[in-house]
N, C-alpha and C positions, 0 to 999 in steps of 0.2 A: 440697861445698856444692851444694845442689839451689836450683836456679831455674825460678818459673812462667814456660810464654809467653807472651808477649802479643802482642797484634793484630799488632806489628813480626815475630815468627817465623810467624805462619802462612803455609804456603807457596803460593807466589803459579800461576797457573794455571786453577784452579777457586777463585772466591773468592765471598766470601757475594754478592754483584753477580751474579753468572753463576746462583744459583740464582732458580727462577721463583718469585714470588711468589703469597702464594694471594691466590686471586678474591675481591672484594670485592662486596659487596650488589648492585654493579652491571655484574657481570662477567657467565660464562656463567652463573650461576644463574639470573640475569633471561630472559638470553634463552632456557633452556628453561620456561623458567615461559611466556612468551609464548609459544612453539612448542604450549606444551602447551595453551595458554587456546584458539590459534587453532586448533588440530584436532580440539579439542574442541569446538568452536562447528560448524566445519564438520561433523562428525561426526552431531552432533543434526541439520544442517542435511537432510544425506543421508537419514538415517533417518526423519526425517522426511514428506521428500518422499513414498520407496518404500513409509509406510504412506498418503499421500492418494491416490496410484495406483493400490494396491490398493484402499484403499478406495472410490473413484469408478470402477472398472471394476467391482465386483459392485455398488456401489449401483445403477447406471446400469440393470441387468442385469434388473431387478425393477420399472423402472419399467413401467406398464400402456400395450396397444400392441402393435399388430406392428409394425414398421417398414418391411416389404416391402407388407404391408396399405397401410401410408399411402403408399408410392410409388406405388401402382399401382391407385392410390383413384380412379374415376371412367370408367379406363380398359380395355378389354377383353384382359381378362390369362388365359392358360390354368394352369394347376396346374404343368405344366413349365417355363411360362415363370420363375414364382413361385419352383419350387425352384432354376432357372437362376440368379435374382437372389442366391437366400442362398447360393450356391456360391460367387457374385463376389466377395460381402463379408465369405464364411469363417463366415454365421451358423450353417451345417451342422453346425461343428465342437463338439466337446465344447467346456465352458463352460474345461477346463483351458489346451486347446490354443489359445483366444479369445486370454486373458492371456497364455501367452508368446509368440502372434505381435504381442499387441499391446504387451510388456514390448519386445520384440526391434527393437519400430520405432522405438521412445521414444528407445534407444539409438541410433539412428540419426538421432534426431533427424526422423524423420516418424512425424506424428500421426494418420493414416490417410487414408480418403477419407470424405467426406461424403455420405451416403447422397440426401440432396433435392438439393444442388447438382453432384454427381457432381464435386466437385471436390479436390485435396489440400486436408487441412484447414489447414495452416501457410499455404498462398494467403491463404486466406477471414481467417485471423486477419491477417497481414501488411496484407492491404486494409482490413479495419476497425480496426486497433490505432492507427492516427494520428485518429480524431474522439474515440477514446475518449482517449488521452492529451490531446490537447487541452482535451476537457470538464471532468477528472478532478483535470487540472494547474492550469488557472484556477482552480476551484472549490477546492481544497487550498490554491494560493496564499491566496487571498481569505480564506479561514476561518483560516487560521493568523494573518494578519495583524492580523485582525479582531479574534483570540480573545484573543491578543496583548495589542493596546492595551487593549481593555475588562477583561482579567484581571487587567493590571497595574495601573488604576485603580481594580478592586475591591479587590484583595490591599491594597493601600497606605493605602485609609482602611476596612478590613471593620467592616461593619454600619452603614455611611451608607446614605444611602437610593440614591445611585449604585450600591453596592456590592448590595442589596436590591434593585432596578430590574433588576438586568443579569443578574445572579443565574439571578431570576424568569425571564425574559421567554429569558435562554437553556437553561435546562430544561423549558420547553414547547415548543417550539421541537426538542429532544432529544427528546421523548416523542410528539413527531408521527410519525406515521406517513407515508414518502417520498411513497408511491404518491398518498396523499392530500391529500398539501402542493400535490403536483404539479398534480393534479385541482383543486385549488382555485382554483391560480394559474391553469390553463388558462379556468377559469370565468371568473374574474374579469378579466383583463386582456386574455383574446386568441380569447373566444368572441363578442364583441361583441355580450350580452346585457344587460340593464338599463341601469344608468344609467353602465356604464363603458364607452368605446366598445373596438374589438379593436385593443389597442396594438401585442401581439407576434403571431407566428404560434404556431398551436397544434402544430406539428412541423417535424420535417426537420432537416437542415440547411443547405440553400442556396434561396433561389428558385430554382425553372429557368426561370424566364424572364430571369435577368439572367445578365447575359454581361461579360468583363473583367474583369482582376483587382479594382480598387479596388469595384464594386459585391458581387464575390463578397466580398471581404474583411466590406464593411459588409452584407452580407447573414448573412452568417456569424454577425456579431457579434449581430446585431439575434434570430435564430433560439438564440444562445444564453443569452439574456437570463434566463428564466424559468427552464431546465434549473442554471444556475450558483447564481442563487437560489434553488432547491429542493435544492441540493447543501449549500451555505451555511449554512443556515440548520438542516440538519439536525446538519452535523459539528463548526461553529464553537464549541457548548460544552465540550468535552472540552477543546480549548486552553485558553478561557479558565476554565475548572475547576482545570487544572491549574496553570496559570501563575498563579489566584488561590491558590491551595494554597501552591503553592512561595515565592510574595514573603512570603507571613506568615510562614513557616519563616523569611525569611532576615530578619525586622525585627528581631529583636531579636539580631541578631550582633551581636559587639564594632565590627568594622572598619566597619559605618556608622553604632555612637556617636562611633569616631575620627573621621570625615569631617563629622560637624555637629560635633564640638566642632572641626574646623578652618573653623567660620564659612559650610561649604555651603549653597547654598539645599538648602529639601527636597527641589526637583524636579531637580534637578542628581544629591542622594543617589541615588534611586531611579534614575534614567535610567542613570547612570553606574557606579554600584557595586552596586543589589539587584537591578535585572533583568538583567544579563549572568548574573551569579551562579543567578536565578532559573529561567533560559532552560536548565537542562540536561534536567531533567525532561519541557520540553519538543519539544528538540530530537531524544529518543529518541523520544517519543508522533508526531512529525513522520513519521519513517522509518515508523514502524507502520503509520501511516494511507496511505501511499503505496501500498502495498501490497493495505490493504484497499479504499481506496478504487476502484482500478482494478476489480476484484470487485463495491463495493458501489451499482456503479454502473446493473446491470442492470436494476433498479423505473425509473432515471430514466428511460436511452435507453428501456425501453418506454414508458414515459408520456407522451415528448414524441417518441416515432418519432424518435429519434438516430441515427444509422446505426454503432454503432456492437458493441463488441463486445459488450456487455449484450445490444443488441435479437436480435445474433445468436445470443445462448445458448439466448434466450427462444424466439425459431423452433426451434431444432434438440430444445426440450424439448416442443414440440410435436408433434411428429412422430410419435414422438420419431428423432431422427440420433442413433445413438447414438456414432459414428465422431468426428460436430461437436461434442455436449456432453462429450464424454471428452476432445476434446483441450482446449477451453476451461478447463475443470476443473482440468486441469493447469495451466495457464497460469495462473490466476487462483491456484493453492495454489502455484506456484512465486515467484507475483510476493509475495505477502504473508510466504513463507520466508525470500526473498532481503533483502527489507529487513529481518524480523525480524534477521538475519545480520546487514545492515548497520548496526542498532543496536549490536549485541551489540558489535561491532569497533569502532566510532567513537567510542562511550558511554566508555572508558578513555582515548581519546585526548586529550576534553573534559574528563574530571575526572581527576584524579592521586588521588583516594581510594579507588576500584577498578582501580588498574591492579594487572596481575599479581604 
């Protein structure tokens, strides 16, 4: 007489307990999905870079100019001495050997010397990189916040005349021209010509005549008056563009007819349930702008004499330095990489409907 086994005879030892289970949705497959999302992001991030490098080393290379001309402009220079200078600064060398000494210093993390100020260029950037984050930084706060409220008061009643108002008035505003917002406002408020008298200064950033902190603080502030509102008023619609976009997408979801039919006021809806929701679209265009803004900052600082890293570009393209605009260049494509990156990364974190 034949008997099946059952569970009671299989023998004990190795039992279905001791074997490993397969990985489920949120095992290792996730996590090379993520490995794979993140080295791929950094990957684009690399390659990217090494073609703005390239490409801002031969661009730079064709601008009109000598640069030993402009050093030694006014002054009594001999033919030797002239070929002396291009020796210093390796302009001698073929255009090949230029790039990998200056490939070879990047790696090192030095951005060369500056041909007008005879100085490293990481110096010059380090000493101006704090007025420019400051100008940069207010200015991005302000318009984010700004763009914010007025997008989310469009978005939520579109095609009122609020909605029509804001609209307007920040798409003109977008189509202006920086250089010329600036030039305006410098006319109007701080050339102390017709009937407006000179409220701000028309440059700098500190008086030098005042001394101690709290004057320099409120000297500061007062010089940066015009330069934030010429920033403002040029970036602030792309927020409130966007954050108008986004609240209309989310008005007609289920989950805030659920919230009024549980008796919410409207303004409660919106504040609490469609601009959190709203706010992701924006929170990437945020990272963006971080980026570009540092960069898009060079028409300001020259227009209101900022001392910062803008005005310094604007000098060294004069010259041209081609040592100082090569390394800002970089800087300025590194800063707008890095945040692009940092969208890319934090954007999955905010929503679970793009995560890897």
């Amino acid at each position: 007489m034949t008997t099946t086994p059952t569970e009671a005879d299989e023998p004990t030892g190795v039992g279905t307990a001791d074997v490993p289970a397969p990985a489920g949705p949120r095992g290792p497959g996730r996590a090379v999905r993520v490995v794979t999302y993140v080295l791929g992001r950094l990957t684009t991030a690399v390659v990217s870079l090494f073609a703005v490098i390239v490409a801002g080393f031969f661009l730079f290379r064709i601008l009109p100019g000598d640069p030993v001309r402009a050093m030694t402009e006014g002054r009594e220079v001999s033919a030797e001495q002239r070929e002396e200078l291009r020796r210093q600064f390796g302009l001698d060398q073929p255009l090949w050997q230029q790039f990998l000494d200056y490939a070879g210093g990047l790696l090192r993390l030095d951005l060369g010397i500056s041909f007008q100020y005879r100085e490293p260029v990481v110096d010059l950037i380090l000493e101006r990189l704090g007025p420019t984050l400051l100008l940069a930084g207010t200015g991005t706060v302000i318009a984010a916040l700004l763009g914010l409220f007025l997008g989310a008061r469009a978005g939520w009643k579109p095609g009122g005349r609020g909605d029509r108002t804001n609209t307007a008035v920040a798409l003109f505003f977008w189509s202006v021209p920086t250089f010329w917002l600036g030039l305006l406002l410098i006319v109007l408020l701080a050339s102390g010509r017709g009937f407006m008298p000179g409220l701000f200064p028309t440059g700098g950033m500190v008086d030098p005549r005042v001394s101690g902190t709290l004057p320099t603080v409120l000297s500061t502030a007062q010089h940066m008056v015009l330069p934030v509102i010429t920033m403002v008023a040029v970036i602030y619609a792309q927020y409130l563009m966007i954050m108008r976009s986004s609240l209309m997408d989310e008005k007609g979801a289920d989950y805030l007819t659920t919230a009024r039919a549980k008796g919410l006021r409207d303004a409660l809806v919106r504040r609490r349930h469609a601009v959190p929701n709203a706010l992701l679209p924006t929170v990437t265009l945020i990272f963006l702008n971080l980026g570009q803004v540092v960069s898009g900052v060079i028409l300001v600082e020259t227009v209101f004499s900022w001392p910062g890293l803008g005005q310094l570009f604007y000098s060294g393209l004069r010259v041209p330095d081609l040592g100082l605009v090569q390394g800002l260049f970089v800087v300025f494509a590194a800063s707008v990489i890095l945040m692009n990156l940092l969208a890319d990364l934090v954007y999955p974190l905010l929503d679970p409907r793009v995560r890897p």
